[in-house]
OpenMM code with the backbone's topology and positions (N, CA, C; nanometers):
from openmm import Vec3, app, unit

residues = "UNK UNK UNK UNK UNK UNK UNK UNK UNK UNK UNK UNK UNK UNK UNK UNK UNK UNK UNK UNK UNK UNK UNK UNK UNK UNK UNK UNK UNK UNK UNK UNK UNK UNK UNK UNK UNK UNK UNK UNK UNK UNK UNK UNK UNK UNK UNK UNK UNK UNK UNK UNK UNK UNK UNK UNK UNK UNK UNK UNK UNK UNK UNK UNK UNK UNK UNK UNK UNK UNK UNK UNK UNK UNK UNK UNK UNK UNK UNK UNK UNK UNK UNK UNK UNK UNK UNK UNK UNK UNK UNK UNK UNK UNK UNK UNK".split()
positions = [
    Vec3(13.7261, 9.0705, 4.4238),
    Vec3(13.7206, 9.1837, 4.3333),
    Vec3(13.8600, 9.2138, 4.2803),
    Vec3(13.8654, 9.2452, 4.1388),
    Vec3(13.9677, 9.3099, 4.0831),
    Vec3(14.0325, 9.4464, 4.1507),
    Vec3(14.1592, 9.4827, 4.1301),
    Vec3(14.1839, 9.5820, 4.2298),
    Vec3(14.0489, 9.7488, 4.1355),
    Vec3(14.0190, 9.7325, 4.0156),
    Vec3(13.8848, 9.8239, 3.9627),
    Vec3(13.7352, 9.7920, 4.0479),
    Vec3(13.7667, 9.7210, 4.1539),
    Vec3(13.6404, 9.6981, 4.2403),
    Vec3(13.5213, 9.6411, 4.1780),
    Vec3(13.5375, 9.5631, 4.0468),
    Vec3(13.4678, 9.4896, 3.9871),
    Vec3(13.5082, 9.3256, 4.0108),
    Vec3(13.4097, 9.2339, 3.9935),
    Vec3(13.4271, 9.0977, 3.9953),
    Vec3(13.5153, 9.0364, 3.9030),
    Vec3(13.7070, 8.9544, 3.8743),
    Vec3(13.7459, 8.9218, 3.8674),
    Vec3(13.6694, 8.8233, 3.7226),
    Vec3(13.7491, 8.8607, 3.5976),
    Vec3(13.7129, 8.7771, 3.4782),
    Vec3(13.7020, 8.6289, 3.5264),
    Vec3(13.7725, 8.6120, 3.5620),
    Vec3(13.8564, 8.4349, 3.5615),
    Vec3(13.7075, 8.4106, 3.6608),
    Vec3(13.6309, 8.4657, 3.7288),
    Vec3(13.4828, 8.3897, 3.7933),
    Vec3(13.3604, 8.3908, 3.6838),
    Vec3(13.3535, 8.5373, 3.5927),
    Vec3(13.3144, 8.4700, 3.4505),
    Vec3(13.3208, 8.3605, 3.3870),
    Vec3(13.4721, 8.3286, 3.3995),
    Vec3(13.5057, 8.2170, 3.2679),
    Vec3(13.4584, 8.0787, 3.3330),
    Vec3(13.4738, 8.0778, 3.4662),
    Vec3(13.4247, 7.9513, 3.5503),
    Vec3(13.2519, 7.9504, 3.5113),
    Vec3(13.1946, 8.0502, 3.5138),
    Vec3(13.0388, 8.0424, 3.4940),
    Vec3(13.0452, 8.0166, 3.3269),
    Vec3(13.1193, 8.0185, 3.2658),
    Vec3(13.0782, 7.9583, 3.1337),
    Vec3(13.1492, 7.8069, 3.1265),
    Vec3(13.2402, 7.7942, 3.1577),
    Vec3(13.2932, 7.6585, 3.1634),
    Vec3(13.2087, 7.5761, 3.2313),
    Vec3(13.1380, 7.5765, 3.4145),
    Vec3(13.1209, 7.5161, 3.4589),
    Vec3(12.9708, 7.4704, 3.4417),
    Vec3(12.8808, 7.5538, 3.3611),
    Vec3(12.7522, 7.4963, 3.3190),
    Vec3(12.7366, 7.4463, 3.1706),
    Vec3(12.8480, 7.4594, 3.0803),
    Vec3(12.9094, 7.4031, 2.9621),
    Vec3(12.9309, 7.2681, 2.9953),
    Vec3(12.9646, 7.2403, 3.0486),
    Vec3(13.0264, 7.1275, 3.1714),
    Vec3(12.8780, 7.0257, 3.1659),
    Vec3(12.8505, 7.0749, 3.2820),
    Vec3(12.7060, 7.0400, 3.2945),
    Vec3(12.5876, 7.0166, 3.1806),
    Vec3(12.6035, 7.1015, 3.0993),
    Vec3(12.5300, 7.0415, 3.0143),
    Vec3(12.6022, 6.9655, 2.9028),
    Vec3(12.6750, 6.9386, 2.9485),
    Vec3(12.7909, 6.8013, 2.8354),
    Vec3(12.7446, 6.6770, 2.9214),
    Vec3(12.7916, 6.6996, 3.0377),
    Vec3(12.7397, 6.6032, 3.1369),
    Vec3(12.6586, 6.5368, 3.0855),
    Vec3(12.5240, 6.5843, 3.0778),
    Vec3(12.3853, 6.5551, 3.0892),
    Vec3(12.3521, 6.4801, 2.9024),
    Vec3(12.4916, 6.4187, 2.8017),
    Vec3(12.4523, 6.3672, 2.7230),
    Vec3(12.5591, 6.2725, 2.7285),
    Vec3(12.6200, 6.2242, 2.8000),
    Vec3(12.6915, 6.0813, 2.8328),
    Vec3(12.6691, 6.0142, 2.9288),
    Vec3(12.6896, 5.8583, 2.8871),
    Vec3(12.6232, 5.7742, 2.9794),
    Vec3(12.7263, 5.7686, 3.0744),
    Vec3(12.6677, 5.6958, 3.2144),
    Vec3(12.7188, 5.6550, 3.3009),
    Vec3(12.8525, 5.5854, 3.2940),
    Vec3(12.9598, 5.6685, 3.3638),
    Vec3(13.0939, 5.6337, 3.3606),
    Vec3(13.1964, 5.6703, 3.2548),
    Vec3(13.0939, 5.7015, 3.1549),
    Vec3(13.1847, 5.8098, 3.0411),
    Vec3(13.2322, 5.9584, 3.1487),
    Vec3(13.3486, 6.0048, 3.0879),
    Vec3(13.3898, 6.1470, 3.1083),
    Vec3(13.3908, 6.2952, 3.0387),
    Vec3(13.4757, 6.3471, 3.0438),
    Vec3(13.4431, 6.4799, 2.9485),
    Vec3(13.5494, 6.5200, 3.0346),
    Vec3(13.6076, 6.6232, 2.9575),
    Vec3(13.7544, 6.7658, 2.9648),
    Vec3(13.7086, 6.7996, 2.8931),
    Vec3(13.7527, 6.9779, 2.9951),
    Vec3(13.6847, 7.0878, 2.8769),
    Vec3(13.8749, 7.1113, 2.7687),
    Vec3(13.8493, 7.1266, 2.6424),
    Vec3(13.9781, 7.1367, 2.5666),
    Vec3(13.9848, 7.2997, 2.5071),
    Vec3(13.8613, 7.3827, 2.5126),
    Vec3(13.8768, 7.5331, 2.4824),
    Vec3(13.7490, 7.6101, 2.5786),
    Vec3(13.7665, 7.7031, 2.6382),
    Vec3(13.7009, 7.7642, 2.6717),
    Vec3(13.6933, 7.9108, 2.6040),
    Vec3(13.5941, 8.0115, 2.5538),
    Vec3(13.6037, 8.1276, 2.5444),
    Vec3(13.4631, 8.2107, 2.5941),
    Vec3(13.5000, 8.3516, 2.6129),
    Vec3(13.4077, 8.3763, 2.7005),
    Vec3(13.4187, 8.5850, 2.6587),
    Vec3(13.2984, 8.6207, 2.6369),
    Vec3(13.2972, 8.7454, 2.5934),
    Vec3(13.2037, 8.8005, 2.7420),
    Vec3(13.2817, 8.9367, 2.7570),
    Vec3(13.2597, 9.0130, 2.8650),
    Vec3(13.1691, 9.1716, 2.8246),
    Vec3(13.0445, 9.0818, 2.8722),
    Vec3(12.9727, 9.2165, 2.8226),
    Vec3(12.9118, 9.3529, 2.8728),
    Vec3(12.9302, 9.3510, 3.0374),
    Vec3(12.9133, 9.4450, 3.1399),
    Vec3(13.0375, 9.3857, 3.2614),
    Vec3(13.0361, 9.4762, 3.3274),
    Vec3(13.1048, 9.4513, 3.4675),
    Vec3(13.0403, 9.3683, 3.5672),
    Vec3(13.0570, 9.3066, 3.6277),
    Vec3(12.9877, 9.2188, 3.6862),
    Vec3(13.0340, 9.2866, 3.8515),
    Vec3(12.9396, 9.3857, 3.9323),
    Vec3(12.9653, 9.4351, 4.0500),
    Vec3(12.9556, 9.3711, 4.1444),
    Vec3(12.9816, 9.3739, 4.2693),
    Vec3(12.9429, 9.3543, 4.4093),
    Vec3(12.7728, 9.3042, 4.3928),
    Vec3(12.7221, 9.4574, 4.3847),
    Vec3(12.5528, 9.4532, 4.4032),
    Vec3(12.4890, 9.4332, 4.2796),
    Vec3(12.5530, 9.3431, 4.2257),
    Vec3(12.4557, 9.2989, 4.0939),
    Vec3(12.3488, 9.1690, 4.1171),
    Vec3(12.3486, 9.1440, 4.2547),
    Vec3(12.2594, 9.0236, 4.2848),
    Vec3(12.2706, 8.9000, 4.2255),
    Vec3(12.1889, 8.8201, 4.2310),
    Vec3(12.1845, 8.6923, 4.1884),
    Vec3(12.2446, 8.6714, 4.0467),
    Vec3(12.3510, 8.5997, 3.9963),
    Vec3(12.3944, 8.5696, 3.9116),
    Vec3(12.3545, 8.4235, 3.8612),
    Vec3(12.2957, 8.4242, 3.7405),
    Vec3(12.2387, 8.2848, 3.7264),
    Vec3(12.3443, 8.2785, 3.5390),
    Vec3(12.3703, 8.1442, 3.5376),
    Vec3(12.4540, 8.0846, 3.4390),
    Vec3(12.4041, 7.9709, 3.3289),
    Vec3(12.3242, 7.9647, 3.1981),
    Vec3(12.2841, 7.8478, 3.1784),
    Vec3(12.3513, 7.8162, 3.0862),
    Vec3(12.3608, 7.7081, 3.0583),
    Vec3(12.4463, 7.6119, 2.9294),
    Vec3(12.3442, 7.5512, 2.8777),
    Vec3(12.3889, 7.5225, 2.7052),
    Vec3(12.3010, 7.3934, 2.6214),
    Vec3(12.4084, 7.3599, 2.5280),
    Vec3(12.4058, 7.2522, 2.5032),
    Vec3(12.4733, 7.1728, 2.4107),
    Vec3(12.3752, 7.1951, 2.2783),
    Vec3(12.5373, 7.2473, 2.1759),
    Vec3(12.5039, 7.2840, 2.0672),
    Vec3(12.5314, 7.2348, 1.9740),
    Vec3(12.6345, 7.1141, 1.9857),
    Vec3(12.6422, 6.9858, 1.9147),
    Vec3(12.7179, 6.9005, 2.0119),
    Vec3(12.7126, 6.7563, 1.9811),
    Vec3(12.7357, 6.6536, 2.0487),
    Vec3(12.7715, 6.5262, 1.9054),
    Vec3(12.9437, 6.4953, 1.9462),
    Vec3(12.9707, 6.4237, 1.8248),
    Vec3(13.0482, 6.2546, 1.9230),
    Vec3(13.0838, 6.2323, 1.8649),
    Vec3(13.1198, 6.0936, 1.9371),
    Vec3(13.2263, 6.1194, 2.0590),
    Vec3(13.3063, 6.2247, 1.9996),
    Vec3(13.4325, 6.2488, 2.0750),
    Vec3(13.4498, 6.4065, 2.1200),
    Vec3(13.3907, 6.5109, 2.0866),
    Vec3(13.3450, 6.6538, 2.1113),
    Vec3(13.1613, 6.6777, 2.1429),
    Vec3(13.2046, 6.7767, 2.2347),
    Vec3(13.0763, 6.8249, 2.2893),
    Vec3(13.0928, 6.9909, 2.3232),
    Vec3(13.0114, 7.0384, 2.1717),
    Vec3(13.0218, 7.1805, 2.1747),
    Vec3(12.8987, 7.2312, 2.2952),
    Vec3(12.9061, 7.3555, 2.3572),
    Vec3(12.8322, 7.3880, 2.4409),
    Vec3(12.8445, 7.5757, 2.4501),
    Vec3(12.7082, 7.6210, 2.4848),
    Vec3(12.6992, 7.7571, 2.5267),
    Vec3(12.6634, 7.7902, 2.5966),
    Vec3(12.7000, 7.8921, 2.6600),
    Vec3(12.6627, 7.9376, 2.7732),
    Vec3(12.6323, 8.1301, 2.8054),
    Vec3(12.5019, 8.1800, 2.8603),
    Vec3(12.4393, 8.2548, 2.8939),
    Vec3(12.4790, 8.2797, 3.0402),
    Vec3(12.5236, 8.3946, 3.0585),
    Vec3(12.5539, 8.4517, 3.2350),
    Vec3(12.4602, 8.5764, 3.2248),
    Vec3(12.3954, 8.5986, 3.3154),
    Vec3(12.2442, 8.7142, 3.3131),
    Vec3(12.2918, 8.7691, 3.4780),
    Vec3(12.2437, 8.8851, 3.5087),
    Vec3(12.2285, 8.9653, 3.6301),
    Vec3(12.0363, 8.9157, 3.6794),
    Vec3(12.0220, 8.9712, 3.8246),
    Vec3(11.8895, 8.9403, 3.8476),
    Vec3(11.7500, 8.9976, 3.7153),
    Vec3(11.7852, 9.1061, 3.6641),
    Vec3(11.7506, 9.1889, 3.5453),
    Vec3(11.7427, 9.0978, 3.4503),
    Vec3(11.8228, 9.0160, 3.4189),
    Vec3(11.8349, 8.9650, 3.3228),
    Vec3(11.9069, 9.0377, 3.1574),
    Vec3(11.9715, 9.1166, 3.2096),
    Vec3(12.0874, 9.1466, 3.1831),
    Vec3(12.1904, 9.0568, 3.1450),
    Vec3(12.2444, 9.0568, 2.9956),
    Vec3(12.3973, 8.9639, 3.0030),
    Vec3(12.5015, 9.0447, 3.0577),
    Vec3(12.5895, 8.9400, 3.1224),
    Vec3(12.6831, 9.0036, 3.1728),
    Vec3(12.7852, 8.9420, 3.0733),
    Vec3(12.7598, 8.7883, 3.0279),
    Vec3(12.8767, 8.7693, 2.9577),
    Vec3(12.8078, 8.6030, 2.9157),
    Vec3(12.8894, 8.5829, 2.7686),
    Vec3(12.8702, 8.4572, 2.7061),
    Vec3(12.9812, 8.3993, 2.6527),
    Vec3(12.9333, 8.2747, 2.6460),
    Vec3(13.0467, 8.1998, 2.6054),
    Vec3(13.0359, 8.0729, 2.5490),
    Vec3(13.1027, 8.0242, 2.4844),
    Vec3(13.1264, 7.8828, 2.4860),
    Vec3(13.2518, 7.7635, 2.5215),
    Vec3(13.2253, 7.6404, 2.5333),
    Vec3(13.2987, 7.5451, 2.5814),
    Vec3(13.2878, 7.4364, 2.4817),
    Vec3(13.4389, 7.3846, 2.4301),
    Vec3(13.4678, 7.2412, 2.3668),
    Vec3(13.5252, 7.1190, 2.4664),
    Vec3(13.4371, 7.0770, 2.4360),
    Vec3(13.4573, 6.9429, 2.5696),
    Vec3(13.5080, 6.8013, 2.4761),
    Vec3(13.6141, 6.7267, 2.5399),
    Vec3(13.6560, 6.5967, 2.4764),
    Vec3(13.5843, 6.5067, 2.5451),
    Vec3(13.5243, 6.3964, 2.4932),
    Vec3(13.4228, 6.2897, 2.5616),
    Vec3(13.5454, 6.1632, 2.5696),
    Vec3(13.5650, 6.1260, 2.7002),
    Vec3(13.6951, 6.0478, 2.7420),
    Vec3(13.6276, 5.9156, 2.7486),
    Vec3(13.6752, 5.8123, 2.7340),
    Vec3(13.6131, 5.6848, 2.7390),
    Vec3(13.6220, 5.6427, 2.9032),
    Vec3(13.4745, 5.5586, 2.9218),
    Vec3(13.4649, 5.4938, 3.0550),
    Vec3(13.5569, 5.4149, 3.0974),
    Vec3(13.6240, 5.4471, 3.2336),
    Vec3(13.7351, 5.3514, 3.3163),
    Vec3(13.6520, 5.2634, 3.3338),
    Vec3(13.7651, 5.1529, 3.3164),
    Vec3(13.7305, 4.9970, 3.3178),
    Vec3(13.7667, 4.9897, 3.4695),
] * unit.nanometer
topology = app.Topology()
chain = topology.addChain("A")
for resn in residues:
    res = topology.addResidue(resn, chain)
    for name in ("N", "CA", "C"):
        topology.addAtom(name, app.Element.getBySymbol(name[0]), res)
């Protein structure tokens, strides 16, 4: 927790990066990579202690040879946003 007894932005920005991520993942083949190159992330409630289950989803919102745009949805058990975002991912070529 932030010393305001709320949950720390920077665990937001991980829930938009890290299922941005994931769903970049999930459109390159085997042994290709990905880096995320921008993250941004809008904060739309406080995210408390007792806000329960925090669920995070991503979809790829374009996919180009060498970028992989992505968004991402953070909800409370309510289903409530707590915060959205998106992620630009660089598609790295497969180690030989």
């Amino acid at each position: 927790l932030n010393p305001l007894g709320v949950v720390h932005g920077g665990w937001l920005l991980t829930l938009v990066d890290s299922p941005g991520g994931c769903a970049a993942h999930s459109t390159v083949e085997a042994g290709v990579g990905f880096a995320t190159i921008e993250t941004k992330a809008n904060f739309s409630r406080p995210i408390r202690p007792d806000a329960g289950r925090v669920r995070a989803e991503g979809r790829v919102v374009a996919r180009g040879r060498q970028i992989i745009s992505t968004e991402v949805c953070v909800t409370d058990e309510a289903r409530r946003i707590l915060g959205h975002g998106t992620s630009t991912l660089m598609v790295l070529p497969a180690r030989k």
